[in-house]
C-alpha positions in Angstrom: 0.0 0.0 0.0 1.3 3.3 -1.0 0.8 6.6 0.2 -0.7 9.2 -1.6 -0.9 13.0 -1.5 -4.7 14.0 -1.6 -5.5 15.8 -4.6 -7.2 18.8 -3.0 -5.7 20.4 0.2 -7.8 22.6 2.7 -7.2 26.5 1.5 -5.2 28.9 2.6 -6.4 32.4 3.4 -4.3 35.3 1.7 -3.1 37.9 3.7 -5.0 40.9 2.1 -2.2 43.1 3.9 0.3 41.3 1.7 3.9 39.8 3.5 5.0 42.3 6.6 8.5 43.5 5.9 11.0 46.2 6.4 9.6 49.9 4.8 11.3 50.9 1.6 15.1 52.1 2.5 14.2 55.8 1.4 11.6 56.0 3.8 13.7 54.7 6.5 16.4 56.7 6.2 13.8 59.8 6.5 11.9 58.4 9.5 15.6 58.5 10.7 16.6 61.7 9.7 13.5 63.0 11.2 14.7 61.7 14.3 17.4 62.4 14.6 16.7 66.0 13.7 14.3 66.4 16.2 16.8 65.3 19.2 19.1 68.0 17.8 16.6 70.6 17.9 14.8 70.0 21.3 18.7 68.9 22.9 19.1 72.3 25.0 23.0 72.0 24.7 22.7 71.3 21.0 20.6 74.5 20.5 23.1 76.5 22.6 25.7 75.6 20.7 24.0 75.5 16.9 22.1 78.2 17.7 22.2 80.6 20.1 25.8 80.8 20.9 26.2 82.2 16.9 23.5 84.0 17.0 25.5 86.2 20.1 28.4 86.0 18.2 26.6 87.6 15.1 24.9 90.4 17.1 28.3 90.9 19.2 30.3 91.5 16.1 27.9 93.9 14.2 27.5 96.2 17.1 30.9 96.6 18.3 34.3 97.5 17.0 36.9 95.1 17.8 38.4 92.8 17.2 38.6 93.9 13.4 37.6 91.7 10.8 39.5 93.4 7.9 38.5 95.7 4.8 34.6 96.1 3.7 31.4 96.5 5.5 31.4 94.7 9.6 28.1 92.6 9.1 29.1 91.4 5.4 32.5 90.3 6.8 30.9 88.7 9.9 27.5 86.7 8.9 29.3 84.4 6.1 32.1 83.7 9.4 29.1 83.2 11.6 27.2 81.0 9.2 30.7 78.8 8.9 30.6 78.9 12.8 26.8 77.3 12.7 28.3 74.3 10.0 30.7 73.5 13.0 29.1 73.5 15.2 26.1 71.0 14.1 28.1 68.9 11.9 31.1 68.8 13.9 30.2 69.0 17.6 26.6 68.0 18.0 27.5 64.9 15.6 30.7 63.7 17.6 29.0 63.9 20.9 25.8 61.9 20.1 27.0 59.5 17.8 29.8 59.1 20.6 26.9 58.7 23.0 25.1 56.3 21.1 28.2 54.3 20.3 28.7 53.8 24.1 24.8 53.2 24.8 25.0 50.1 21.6 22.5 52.7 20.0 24.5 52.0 16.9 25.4 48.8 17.1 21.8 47.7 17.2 20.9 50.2 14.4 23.3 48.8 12.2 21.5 45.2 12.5 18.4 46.4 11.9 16.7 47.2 8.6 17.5 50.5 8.8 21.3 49.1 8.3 24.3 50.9 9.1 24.2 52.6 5.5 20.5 54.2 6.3 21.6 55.1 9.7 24.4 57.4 8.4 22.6 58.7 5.6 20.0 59.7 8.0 22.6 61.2 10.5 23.8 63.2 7.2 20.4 64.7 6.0 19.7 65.9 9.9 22.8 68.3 9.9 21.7 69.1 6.1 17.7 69.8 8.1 19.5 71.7 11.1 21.7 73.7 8.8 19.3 74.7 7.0 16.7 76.3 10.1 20.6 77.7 11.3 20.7 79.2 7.8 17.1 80.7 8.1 17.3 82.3 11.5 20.7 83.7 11.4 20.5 84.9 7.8 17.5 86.6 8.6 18.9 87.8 12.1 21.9 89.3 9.7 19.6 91.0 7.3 18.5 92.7 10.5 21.1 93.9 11.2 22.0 95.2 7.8 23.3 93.1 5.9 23.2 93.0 2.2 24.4 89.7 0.9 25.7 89.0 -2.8 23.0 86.9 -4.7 24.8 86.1 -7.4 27.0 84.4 -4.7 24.1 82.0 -3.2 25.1 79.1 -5.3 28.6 79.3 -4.7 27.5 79.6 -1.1 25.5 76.6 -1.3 28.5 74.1 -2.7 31.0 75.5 0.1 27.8 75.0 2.5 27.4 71.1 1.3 31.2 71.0 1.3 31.6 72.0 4.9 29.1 69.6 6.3 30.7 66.8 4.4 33.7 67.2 5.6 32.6 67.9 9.6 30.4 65.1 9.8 33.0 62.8 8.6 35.8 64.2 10.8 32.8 64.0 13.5 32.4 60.4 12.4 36.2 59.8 12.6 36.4 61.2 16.7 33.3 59.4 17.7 34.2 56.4 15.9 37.6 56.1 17.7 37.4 57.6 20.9 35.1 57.1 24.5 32.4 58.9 24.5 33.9 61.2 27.7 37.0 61.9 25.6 34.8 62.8 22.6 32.7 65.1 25.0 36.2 67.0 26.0 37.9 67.1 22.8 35.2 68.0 20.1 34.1 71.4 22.8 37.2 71.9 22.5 38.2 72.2 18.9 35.1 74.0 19.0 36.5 76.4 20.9 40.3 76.2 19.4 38.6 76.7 15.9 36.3 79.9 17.1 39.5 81.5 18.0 42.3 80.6 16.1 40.7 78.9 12.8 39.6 81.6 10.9 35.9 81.3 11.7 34.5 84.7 12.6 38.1 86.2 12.4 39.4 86.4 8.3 42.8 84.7 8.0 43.9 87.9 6.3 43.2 89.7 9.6 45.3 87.5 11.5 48.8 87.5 12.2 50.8 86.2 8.9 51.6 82.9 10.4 48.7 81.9 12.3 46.4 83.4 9.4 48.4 80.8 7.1 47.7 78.2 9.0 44.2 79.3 9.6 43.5 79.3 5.8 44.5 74.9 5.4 41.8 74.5 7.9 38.6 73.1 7.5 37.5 76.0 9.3 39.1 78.5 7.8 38.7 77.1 4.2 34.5 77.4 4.9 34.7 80.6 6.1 36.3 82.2 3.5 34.7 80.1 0.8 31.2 82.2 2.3 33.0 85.3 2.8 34.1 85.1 -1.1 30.7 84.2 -2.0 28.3 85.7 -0.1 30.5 89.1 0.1 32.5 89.5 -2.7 30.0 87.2 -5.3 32.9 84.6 -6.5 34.1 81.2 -6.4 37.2 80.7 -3.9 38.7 77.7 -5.9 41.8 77.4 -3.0 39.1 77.0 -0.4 37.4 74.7 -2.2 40.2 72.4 -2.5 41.2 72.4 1.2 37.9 71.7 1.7 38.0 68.9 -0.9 40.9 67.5 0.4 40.0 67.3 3.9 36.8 65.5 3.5 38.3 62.7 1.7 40.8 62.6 4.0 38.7 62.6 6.6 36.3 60.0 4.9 39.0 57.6 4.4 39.8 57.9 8.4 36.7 57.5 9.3 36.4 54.1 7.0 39.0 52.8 8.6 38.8 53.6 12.4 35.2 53.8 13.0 34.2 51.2 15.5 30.1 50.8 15.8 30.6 49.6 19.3 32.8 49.7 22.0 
């Protein structure tokens, strides 16, 4: 006697839903970017630092006198610096600490084996400094037209590729220092290249304004390259191609360290 498979078998009810699975990768990395946008934003520290912090240093330069910022008009010379000041601040210090934090925590290592995968997760850590830039561009633009002043539009796009250039490279070396470093040394060392950059990398203060030495020095930084990459656009209306290629240069370097060092946990 043989056995034999029955020539009708009891149905099966389709899933009208269809099969449960991840969300398409776009809209994950948005649901994450939307995340991790709104910590930035409603982080108190963050805001001091992305926010307020240049916003003092804006109005601090265009009503006083000192220290001198070099030939043209104050406020022309000082929004494109303070503007270059906001780009550090989010993509550089606000990135280091809380990936740093979320490194120590296993935030990331359990994000990088979920669907969102460690691609999405970076990609979504990359379009929340683009988002925060962007309401730092808003309010301290506006805050600068206030005060009077009169930027070059034929400069905006110009501004714009220094603008994407800048974060590039600060969330990479961001990536880099939170990738190889405890979080508690992260914390110390990223306030205080913020600081160290403020006062002696060209920021707010032109290179050309510096003493010679320092203000060389000041112009192969990151710092000093995106300064004046805004200052020559967003002042004078042109393209700065020597900024642009420390800028250039220092993102793929930076990349390239942050490929090879990053750790996800610790």
């Amino acid at each position: 006697m043989t056995n034999r498979t029955p020539s009708s078998a009891a149905p099966v009810a389709a899933d009208p839903a269809g099969p449960i699975g991840p969300a398409p990768f776009a809209r994950r990395v948005l649901a994450q970017a939307r995340f991790e946008t709104s910590t930035l934003l409603r982080n108190g520290e963050q805001l001091l630092v992305a926010l307020i912090l240049p916003a003092l240093a804006l109005v601090g330069l265009a009503l006083s006198q000192a220290p001198s910022l070099g030939p043209g008009e104050r406020i022309d010379v000082a929004v494109p610096g303070v503007l270059a000041l906001a780009v550090l601040s989010t993509a550089f210090t606000g990135q280091a600490i809380s990936t740093g934090f979320d490194r120590r925590y296993g935030v990331l290592r359990l994000l990088g084996v979920s669907p969102l995968g460690r691609a999405g997760l970076l990609a979504g850590k990359g379009l929340a400094v683009l988002a925060v830039a962007v309401v730092q561009f808003v309010v301290l633009a506006g805050l600068g037209l206030a005060l009077g002043w009169r930027p070059s539009l034929i400069g905006l796009p110009v501004a714009t590729l220094f603008w994407l250039l800048g974060s590039w490279v600060f969330v990479a070396l961001a990536l880099l220092l939170a990738g190889a470093l405890r979080a508690e040394a992260v914390l110390a060392l990223a306030n205080l290249v913020w600081v160290l950059l403020l006062a002696l990398g060209g920021v707010l203060i032109p290179p050309q304004a510096m003493p010679a030495g320092l203000g060389t020095i000041a112009e192969l930084l990151p710092s000093g390259a995106l300064a004046d990459g805004l200052r020559g656009a967003l002042h004078l209306g042109h393209f700065d191609a020597g900024a642009a290629l420390v800028l250039l240069a220092w993102g793929l370097l930076g990349t390239a360290l942050a490929l090879r060092y990053f750790r996800w946990s610790d």
